[in-house]
C-alpha angles and dihedrals in degrees: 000000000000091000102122093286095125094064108128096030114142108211109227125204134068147276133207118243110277093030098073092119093070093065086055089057095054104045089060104064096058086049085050092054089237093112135057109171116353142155128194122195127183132194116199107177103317095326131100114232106167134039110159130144129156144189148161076220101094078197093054105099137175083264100053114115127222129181112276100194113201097355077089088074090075087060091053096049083051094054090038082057093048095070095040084051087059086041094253099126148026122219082201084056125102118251089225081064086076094016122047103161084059083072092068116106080032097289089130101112096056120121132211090246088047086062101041083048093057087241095114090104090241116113103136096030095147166035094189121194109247098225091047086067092062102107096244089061089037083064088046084062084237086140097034088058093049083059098034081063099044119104130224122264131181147188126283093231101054100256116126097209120101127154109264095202099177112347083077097070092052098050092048093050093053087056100040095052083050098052104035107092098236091040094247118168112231100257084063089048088060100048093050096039109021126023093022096061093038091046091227122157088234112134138168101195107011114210127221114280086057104054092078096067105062141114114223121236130233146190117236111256118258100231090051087053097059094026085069104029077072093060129075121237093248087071098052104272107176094190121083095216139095114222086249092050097045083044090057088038086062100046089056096053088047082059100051094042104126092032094106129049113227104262093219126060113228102004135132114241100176107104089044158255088299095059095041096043087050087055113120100231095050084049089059103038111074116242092163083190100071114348099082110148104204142148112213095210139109137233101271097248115076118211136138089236096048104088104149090102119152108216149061094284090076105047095048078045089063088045097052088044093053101275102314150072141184083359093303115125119206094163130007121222097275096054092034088051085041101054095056099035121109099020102187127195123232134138120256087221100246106118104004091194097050113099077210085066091073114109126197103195124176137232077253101055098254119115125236128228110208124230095223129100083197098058114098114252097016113160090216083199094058095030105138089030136117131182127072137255142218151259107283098005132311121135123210107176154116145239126207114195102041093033089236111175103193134191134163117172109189134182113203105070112229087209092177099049103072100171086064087234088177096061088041090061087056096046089050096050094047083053089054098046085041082054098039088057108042087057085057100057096041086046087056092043088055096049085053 
């Protein structure tokens, strides 16, 4: 994958007038052998404009899922917020609160927003069995004792904030099932108040009769990486990085080997994240940290009344538009203020020394991206975004000024870009034709 194969591929779809750049841009990354099966969806206000998907796969269709990876985190913060929105939960609380068996091990002094900021001291709580994270076991507190057991680290250098990959999905979970009145997890809290009313093909445990439609999900191939970091971009390079650059990339990830736990007992991680993470089994358990099954698109016509759209991008659309869209609710206004309040900074501790490193997460557990081009660590193609993204390369986020709803669901996993760059470039150039409009319709009003 990810070899040049998807050259030749015509990208299907549709784009709104004025965004017509954006179906360029995709196009070319098929042309350029960086992309397999990919869509691409965009919200701006209550109008779809961009519905955009591509793959040498005839079966491969706008609806097909594929494996989102920590882009899943952003549904969780939205169903943590949902019970703080009907006052059944503090971010300021400690999770021992609803929780008393978490403060064993001397966890006890951890709060919820602790734990959405990446600051819980458990980053490598696991191995889960594969089969524990199925709902029904869930439910048999098979995951919630393997955390209720786990003991605190922390960093070296006295920050308390580390990446929980995957270990912040399963705590979450634990909380959210013991607070929720009817004891849902919060997979089952998507479908029924989420996805289900919005109509979006966003799932955290997908059940049977949707594992068929999906489209696998692959790392790029290493010779394809440096072959192409060799090549200018004049001559078609579909890598962003120079050979230096990926030398020094893979330097970095040499030094963190052995950071992170494997999150799977017994199971063989050699041939990667991609072909664990398209495993059945992990499809169907609920790791609401990393095994969202999404597609990012939009129903084909694209019209402000027409909300019923089954993707992401909706989903990111009601939260740019305060926490609903089309008179569905997903969050009211205290759990939609809530989610994006207190964003802190703090490195992930990745690359200590990388102003990219910085982190804004909120009380809620999205991260910020600030709309300064003076703040340290600002991604200035995401500035004025909030959300997450994924391993190798999928965006789920927001934008608030401009009521951007954003969603790219790739296939091909960009394993050594960990900032998604493709997907930023995206999310810039939607802000510039959001921009570009927008002058062009005050300029109009003013000549009236």
């Amino acid at each position: 994958m990810g070899l040049g194969h998807s050259r030749g591929v015509r990208v299907e779809g549709s784009v709104a007038p004025g965004y017509e750049s954006l179906k360029k841009m995709f196009q070319e990354n098929f042309d350029s052998g960086r992309e397999e099966s990919a869509q691409l969806c965009v919200y701006v206000g209550e109008e779809k404009v961009v519905d955009l998907w591509g793959s040498p796969n005839p079966s491969y269709t706008a609806d097909t899922l594929a494996n989102v990876f920590s882009s899943t985190k952003s549904l969780t913060a939205i169903a943590m917020a949902a019970l703080h929105d009907d006052d059944l939960l503090s971010y300021d609380a400690k999770i021992a609160e609803y929780w008393p068996e978490f403060a064993a091990k001397g966890k006890g002094a951890t709060t919820v927003a602790d734990l959405m900021r990446h600051e819980a001291g458990l980053p490598t709580a696991g191995p889960m069995g594969i089969q524990d994270c199925l709902t029904e076991y869930i439910k048999q507190n098979k995951v919630g004792a393997v955390l209720e057991a786990s003991e605190q680290v922390w960093r070296e250098d006295g920050s308390k904030r580390q990446y929980h990959a995957i270990s912040r999905g399963w705590i979450a979970n634990e909380v959210f099932r013991r607070i929720h009145p009817t004891g849902a997890t919060i997979g089952e809290f998507l479908r029924e108040k989420v996805t289900g009313p919005l109509g979006a093909r966003a799932f955290v445990g997908v059940r049977q009769e949707e594992l068929a439609d999906y489209a696998p999900v692959n790392e790029i191939k290493m010779p394809f990486l440096f072959a192409h970091s060799l090549l200018p971009k004049s001559l078609g390079s579909g890598v962003d990085y120079s050979f230096l650059e990926m030398v020094s990339i893979f330097n970095m990830f040499r030094k963190l080997a052995g950071s992170f736990g494997p999150a799977f007992k017994g199971v063989d991680t050699s041939k990667g994240m991609g072909a664990l993470f398209n495993m059945d089994a992990v499809r169907q358990g609920e790791t609401s940290s990393a095994n969202g099954n999404c597609s990012a698109r939009a129903l084909e016509h694209m019209s402000p009344s027409n909300h019923c759209s089954p993707g992401l991008a909706t989903i990111g659309a009601a939260m740019a538009n305060g926490g609903s869209l089309g008179g569905v609710k997903v969050l009211g206004e205290k759990g939609w203020k809530a989610l994006h309040a207190h964003p802190t900074p703090g490195g992930l501790g990745f690359a200590p020394d990388n102003p990219l490193d910085m982190t804004y997460f909120t009380q809620g557990g999205v991260n910020e991206y600030p709309d300064s081009a003076d703040s340290q660590g600002t991604h200035l193609e995401r500035a004025g975004y909030y959300g997450w993204l994924g391993y190798g390369g999928s965006v789920f986020q927001w934008n608030l000024r401009h009521k951007i709803g954003f969603a790219y669901v790739p296939t091909v996993l960009e394993f050594h870009c960990m900032h998604n760059m493709k997907g930023a470039r995206f999310q810039e150039e939607v802000v510039r034709c959001a921009r570009r409009l927008e002058e062009r319709k005050s300029g109009s009003g003013a000549a009236m």
